[in-house]
Backbone bond lengths (Angstrom), bond angles and torsions (degrees), N, CA, C in turn:
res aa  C-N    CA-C-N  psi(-1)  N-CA   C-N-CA  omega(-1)  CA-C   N-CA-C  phi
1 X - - - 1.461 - - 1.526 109.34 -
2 X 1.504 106.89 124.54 1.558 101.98 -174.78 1.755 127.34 -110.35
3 X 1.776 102.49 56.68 1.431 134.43 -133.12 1.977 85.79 -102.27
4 X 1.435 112.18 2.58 1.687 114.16 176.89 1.573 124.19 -77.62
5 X 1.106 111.27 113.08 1.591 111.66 174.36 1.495 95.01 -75.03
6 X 1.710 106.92 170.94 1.228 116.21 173.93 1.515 82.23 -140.18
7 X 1.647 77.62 152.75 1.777 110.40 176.27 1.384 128.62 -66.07
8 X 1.216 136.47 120.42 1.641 120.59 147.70 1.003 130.47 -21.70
9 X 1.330 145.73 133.63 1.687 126.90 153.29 1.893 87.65 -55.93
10 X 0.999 109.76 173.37 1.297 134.13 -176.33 1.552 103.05 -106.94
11 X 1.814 108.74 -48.03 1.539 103.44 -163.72 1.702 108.30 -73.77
12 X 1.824 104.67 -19.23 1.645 115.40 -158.47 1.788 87.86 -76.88
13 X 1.405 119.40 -58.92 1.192 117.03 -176.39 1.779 134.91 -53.00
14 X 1.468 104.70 -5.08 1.645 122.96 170.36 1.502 109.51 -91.80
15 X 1.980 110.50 -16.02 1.759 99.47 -139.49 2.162 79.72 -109.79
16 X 1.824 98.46 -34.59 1.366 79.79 -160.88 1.550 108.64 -130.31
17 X 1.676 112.41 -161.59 1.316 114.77 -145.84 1.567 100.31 -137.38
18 X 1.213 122.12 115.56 1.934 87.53 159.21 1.704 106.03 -111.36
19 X 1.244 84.66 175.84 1.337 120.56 168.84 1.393 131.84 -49.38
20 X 1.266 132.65 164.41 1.445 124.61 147.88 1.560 95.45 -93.06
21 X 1.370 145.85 -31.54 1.475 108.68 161.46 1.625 127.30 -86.44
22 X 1.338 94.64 13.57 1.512 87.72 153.28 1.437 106.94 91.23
23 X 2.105 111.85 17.20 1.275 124.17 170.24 1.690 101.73 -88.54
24 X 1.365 118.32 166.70 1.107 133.36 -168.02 2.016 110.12 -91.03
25 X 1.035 142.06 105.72 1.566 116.23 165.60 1.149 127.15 -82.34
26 X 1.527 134.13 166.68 1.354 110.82 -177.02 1.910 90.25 -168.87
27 X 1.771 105.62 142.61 1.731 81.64 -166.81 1.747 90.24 -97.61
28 X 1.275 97.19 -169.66 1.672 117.44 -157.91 1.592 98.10 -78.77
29 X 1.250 110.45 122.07 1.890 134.60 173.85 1.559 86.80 -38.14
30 X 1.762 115.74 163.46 1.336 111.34 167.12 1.786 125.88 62.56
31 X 1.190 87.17 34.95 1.742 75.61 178.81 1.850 110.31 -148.81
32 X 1.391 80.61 20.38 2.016 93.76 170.06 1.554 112.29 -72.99
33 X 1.743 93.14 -85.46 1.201 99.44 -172.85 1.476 107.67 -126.87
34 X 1.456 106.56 -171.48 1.875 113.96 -162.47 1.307 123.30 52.50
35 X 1.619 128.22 38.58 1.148 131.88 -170.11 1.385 108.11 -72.20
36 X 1.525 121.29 -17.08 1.511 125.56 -165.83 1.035 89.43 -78.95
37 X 1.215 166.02 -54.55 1.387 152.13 163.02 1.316 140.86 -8.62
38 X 1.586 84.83 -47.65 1.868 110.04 174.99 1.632 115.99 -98.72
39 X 1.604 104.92 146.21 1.264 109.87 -178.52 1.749 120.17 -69.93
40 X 1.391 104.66 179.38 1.488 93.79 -171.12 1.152 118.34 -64.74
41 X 1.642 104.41 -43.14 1.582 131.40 150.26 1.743 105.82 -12.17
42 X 0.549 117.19 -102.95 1.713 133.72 -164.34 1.528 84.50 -56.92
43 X 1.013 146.38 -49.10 1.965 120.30 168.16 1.422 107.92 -35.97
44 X 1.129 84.36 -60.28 2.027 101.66 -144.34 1.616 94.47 -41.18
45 X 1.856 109.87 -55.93 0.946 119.00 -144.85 1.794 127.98 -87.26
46 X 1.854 81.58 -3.12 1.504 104.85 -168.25 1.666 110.14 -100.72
47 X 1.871 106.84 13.73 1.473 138.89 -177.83 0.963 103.84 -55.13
48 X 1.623 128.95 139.56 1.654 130.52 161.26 1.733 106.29 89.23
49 X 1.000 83.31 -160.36 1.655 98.22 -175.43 1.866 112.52 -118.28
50 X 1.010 134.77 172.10 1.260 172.16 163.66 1.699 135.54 -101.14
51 X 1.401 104.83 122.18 1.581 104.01 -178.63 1.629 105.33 -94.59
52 X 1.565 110.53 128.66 1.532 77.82 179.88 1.100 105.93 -116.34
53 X 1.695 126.24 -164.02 1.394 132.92 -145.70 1.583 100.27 -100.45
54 X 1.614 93.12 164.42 1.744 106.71 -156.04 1.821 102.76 -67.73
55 X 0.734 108.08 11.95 1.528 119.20 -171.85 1.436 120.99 -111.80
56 X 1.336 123.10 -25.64 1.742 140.50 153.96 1.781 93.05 -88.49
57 X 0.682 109.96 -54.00 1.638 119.30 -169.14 1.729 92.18 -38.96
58 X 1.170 103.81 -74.36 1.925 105.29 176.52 1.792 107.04 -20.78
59 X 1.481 96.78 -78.00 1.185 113.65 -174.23 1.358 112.51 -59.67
60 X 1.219 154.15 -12.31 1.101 152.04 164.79 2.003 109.97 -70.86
61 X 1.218 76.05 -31.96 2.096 79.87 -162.50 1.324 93.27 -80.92
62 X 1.585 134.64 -23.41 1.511 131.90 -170.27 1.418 86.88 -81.04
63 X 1.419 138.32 -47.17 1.718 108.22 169.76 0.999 126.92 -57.36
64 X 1.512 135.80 -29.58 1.044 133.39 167.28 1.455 153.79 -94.41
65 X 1.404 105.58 43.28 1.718 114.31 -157.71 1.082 145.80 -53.12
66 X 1.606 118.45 5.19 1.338 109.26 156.93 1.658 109.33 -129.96
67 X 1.193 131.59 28.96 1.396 141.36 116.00 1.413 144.82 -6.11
């Protein structure tokens, strides 16, 4: 009987996004904390989110299976 749900990762479902075609989003590493460090430059520019490549993309969707 194949009556088993499977789990979320927990951390994948806080970090990312999909698509309606079914690409992955994900926002920019580095942009929590210790910003006083970094220039405005590297804020400004590290804004929004990111699509990433078909190769994390795999691995992202196997944490997340009904996504």
């Amino acid at each position: 009987m194949s009556g088993y749900k499977l789990k979320t990762k927990s951390g994948a479902k806080k970090r990312f996004k999909l698509t309606a075609s079914g690409k992955v989003k994900a926002g920019v590493a580095g942009k929590r904390h210790r910003l006083i460090s970094h220039n405005s430059k590297y804020i400004r520019q590290n804004r929004g989110t990111d699509v990433l490549t078909d190769a994390d993309t795999k691995k992202i969707k196997s944490y997340m299976p009904y996504a």
